[in-house]
C-alpha positions as CSV (number, residue, x, y, z in Angstrom):
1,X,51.0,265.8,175.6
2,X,50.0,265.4,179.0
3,X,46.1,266.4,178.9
4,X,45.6,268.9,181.8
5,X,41.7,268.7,183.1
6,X,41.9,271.9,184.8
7,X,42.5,273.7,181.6
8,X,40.1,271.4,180.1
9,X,37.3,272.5,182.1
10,X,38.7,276.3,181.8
11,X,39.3,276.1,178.2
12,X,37.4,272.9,176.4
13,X,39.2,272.0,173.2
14,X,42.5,273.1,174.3
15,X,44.4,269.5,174.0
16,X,42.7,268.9,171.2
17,X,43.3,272.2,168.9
18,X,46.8,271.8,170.2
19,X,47.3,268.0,169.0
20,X,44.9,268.5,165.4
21,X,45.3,271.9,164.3
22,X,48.5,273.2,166.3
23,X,46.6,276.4,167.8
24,X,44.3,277.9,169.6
25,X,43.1,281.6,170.8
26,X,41.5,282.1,174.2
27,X,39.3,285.6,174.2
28,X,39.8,288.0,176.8
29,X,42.6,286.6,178.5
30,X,43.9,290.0,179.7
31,X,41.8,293.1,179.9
32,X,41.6,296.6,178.0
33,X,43.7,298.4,180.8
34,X,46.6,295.6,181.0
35,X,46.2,296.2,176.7
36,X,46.4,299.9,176.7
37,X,49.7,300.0,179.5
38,X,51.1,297.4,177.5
39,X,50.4,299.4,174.4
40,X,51.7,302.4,175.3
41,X,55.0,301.4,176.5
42,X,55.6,298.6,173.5
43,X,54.8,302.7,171.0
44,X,57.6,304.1,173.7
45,X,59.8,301.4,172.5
46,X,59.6,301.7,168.8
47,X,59.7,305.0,168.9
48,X,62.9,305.1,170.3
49,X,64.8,301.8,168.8
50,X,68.2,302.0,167.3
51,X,69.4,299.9,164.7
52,X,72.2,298.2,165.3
53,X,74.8,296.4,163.4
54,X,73.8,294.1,160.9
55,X,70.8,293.8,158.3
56,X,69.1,292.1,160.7
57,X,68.6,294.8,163.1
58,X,67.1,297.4,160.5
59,X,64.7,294.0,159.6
60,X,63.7,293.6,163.0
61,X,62.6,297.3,163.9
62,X,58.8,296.3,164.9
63,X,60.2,292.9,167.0
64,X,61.7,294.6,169.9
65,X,63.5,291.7,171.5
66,X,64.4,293.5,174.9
67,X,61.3,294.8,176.1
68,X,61.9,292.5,179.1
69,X,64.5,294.7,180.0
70,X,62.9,297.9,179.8
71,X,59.8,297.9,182.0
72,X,58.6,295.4,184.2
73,X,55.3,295.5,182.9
74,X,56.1,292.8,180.3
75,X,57.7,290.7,182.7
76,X,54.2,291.0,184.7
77,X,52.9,288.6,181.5
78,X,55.0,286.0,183.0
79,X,53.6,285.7,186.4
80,X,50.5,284.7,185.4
81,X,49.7,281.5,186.5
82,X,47.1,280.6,183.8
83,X,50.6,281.0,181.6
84,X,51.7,277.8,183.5
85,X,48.6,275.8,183.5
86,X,48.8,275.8,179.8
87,X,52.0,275.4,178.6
88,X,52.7,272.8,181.7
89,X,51.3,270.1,179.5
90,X,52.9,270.8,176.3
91,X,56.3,271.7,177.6
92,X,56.7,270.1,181.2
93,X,56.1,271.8,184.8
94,X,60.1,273.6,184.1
95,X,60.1,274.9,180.8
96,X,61.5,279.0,180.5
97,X,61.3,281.3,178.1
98,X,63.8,281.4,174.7
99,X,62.7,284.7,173.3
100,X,60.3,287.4,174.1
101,X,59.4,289.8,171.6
102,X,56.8,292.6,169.7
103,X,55.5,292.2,166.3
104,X,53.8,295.4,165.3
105,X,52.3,296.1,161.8
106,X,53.0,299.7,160.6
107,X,49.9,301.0,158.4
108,X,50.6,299.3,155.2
109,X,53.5,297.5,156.2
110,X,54.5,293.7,157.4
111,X,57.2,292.9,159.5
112,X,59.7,289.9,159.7
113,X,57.5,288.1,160.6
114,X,55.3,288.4,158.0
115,X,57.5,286.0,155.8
116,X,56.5,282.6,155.8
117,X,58.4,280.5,158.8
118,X,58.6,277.9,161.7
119,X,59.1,279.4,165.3
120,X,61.5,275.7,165.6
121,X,63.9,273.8,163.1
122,X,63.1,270.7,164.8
123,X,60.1,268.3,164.3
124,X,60.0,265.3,167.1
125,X,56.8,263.5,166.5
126,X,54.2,263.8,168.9
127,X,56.9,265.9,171.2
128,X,56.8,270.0,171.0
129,X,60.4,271.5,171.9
130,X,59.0,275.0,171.4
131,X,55.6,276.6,171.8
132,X,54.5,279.9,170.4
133,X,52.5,282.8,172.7
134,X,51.4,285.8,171.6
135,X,49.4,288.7,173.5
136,X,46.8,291.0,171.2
137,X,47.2,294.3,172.0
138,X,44.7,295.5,169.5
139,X,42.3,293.4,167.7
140,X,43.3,291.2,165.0
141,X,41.6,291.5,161.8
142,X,41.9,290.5,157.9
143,X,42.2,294.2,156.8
144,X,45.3,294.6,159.6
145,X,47.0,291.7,158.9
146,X,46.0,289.0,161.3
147,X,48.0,286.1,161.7
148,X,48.0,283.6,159.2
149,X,48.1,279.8,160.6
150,X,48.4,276.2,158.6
151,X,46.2,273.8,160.9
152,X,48.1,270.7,161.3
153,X,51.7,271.4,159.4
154,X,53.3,271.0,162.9
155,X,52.5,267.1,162.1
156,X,55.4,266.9,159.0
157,X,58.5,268.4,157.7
158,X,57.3,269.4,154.3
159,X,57.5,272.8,153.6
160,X,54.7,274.2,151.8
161,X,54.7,276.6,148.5
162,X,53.1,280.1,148.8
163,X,50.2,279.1,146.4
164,X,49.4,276.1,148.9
165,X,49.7,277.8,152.0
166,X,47.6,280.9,151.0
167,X,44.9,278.7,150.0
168,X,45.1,276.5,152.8
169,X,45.9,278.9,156.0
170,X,43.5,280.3,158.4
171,X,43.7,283.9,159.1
172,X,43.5,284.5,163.5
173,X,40.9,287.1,163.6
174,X,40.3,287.7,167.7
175,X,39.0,290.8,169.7
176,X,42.2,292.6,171.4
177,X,43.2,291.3,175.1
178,X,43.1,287.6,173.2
179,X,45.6,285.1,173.9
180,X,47.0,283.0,170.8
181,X,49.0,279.6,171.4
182,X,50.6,277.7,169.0
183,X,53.2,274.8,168.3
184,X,56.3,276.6,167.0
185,X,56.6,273.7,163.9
186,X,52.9,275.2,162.5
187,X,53.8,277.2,159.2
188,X,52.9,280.7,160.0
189,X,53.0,284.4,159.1
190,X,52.1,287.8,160.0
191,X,49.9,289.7,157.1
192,X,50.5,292.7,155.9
193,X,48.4,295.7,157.5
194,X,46.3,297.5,155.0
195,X,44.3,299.8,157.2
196,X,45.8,303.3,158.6
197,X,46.2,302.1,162.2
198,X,49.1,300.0,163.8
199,X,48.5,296.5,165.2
200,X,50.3,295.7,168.1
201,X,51.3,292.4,169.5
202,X,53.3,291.1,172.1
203,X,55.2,287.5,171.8
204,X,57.3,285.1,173.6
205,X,59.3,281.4,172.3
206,X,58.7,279.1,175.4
207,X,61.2,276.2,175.2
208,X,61.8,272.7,177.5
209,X,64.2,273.6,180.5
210,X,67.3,272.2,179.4
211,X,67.4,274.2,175.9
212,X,69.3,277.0,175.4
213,X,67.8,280.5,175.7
214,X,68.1,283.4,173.1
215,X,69.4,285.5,175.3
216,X,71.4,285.0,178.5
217,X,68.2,286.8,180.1
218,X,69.2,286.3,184.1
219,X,72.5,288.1,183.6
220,X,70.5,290.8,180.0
221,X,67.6,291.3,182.2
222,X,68.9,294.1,184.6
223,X,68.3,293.4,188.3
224,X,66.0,296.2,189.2
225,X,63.5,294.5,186.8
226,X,64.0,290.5,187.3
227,X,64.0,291.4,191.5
228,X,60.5,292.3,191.7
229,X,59.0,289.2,189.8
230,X,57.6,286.6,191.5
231,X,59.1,282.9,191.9
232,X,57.4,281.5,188.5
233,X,58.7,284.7,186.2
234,X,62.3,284.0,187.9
235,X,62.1,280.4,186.9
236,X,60.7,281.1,183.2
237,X,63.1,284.1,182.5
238,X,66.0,281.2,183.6
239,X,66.8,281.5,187.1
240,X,66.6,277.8,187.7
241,X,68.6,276.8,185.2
242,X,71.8,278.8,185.8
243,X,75.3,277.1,184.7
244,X,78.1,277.7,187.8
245,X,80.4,279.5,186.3
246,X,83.5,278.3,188.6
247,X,83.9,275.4,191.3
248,X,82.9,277.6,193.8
249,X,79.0,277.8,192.4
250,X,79.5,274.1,191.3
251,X,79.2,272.9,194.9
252,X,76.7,275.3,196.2
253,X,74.5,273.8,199.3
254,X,71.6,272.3,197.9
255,X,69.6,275.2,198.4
256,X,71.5,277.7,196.9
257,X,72.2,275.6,193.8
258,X,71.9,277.5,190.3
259,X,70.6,274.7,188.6
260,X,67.6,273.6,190.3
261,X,67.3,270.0,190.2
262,X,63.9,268.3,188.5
263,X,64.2,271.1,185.7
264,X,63.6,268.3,183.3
């Protein structure tokens, strides 16, 4: 980890939550208007979702992975250049986005995410290949399921038993507008929401720059939407790390290249 002292000085403890515990939440990283448009649209979206295919789809109703295509004010997240400031250190100046999603908690419900899981399969020492992001919406509290964390299991590839981890995790209480980070190999789940009002959450998979993405998002992403963002959002939703797809794009001039040199 390359230790950042502008986000030091902007967010003391940062490096070192990341390295010990494998999280942190910064408080009011985006306000209650940004929170309520974000809001709104993410209800539009489950409201209207359509299961598709497989099992998997049903499973995933309150993870909406393409919210990135539907209004540009999730893509807006991405341009944030406080976004790059932090993950810079963890992930390298290049790194892009692999997945973007919601996890909402229906009123007595979980979600998929509410099983226990890693965001990664792989465990590098002392070297994150994936980092975990997500955006309060409302707040987080133990009655609505907040987020349950195991400080420092990103440091091993045991896999802890339920009993262990329940005694052992720390639940992410945080006012709404908060900003949780985490290393994707940190044992994690959503809880389950036992009051009468959802809990909304928005969440994105940030990867190194010469991974592979979820989702082919340059060419998913429709054009209308990926035009209007800014140079960093381009780069993070994959922009400079496009494969040529014949000679022709192969031998680009430099400056029209699709992959960008230095993307790490």
């Amino acid at each position: 980890m390359n230790v950042n002292h502008e986000v030091e000085s902007q967010y003391p403890g940062f490096h070192l939550d990341m390295l010990t515990k494998g999280y942190t939440v910064i408080p009011q990283f985006i306000d209650d208007h940004t929170c309520n448009v974000l809001k709104a649209k993410l209800e539009l979206a489950i409201e209207n979702y359509q299961v598709r295919g497989s099992a998997r789809s049903k499973a995933d109703k309150y993870l909406i992975h393409d919210l990135l295509c539907q209004d540009i004010c999730f893509g807006r997240l991405l341009e944030d250049t406080r976004l790059q400031m932090l993950l810079s250190p963890l992930l390298g100046e290049s790194w892009i986005l692999y997945a973007y999603t919601s996890s909402s908690l229906p009123p007595g419900e979980g979600n998929f995410g509410s099983r226990l899981h890693v965001d990664s399969p792989r465990l590098i020492p002392n070297y994150p290949t994936n980092i975990g992001v997500m955006w309060a919406l409302d707040d987080f509290t133990l009655e609505n399921g907040a987020t349950k964390m195991l400080p420092g299991s990103h440091h091993t590839d045991l896999v802890p038993v339920e009993e262990y981890f329940e005694n052992s995790c720390v639940q992410l209480t945080c006012k709404r507008g908060a900003l949780i980070i985490f290393n994707a190999r940190v044992w994690h789940r959503a809880g389950i929401n036992m009051s009468t009002s959802w809990r909304h959450s928005l969440t994105m998979n940030a990867c190194r720059s010469y991974m592979k993405q979820r989702m082919d998002w340059v060419r998913f992403i429709p054009s209308s939407i990926s035009d209007q963002l800014n140079e960093q959002g381009r780069r993070i939703i994959g922009f400079d790390t496009r494969l040529p797809t014949n000679l022709d794009e192969l031998f680009l001039p430099e400056s029209e290249r699709l992959y960008k040199p230095n993307q790490g």
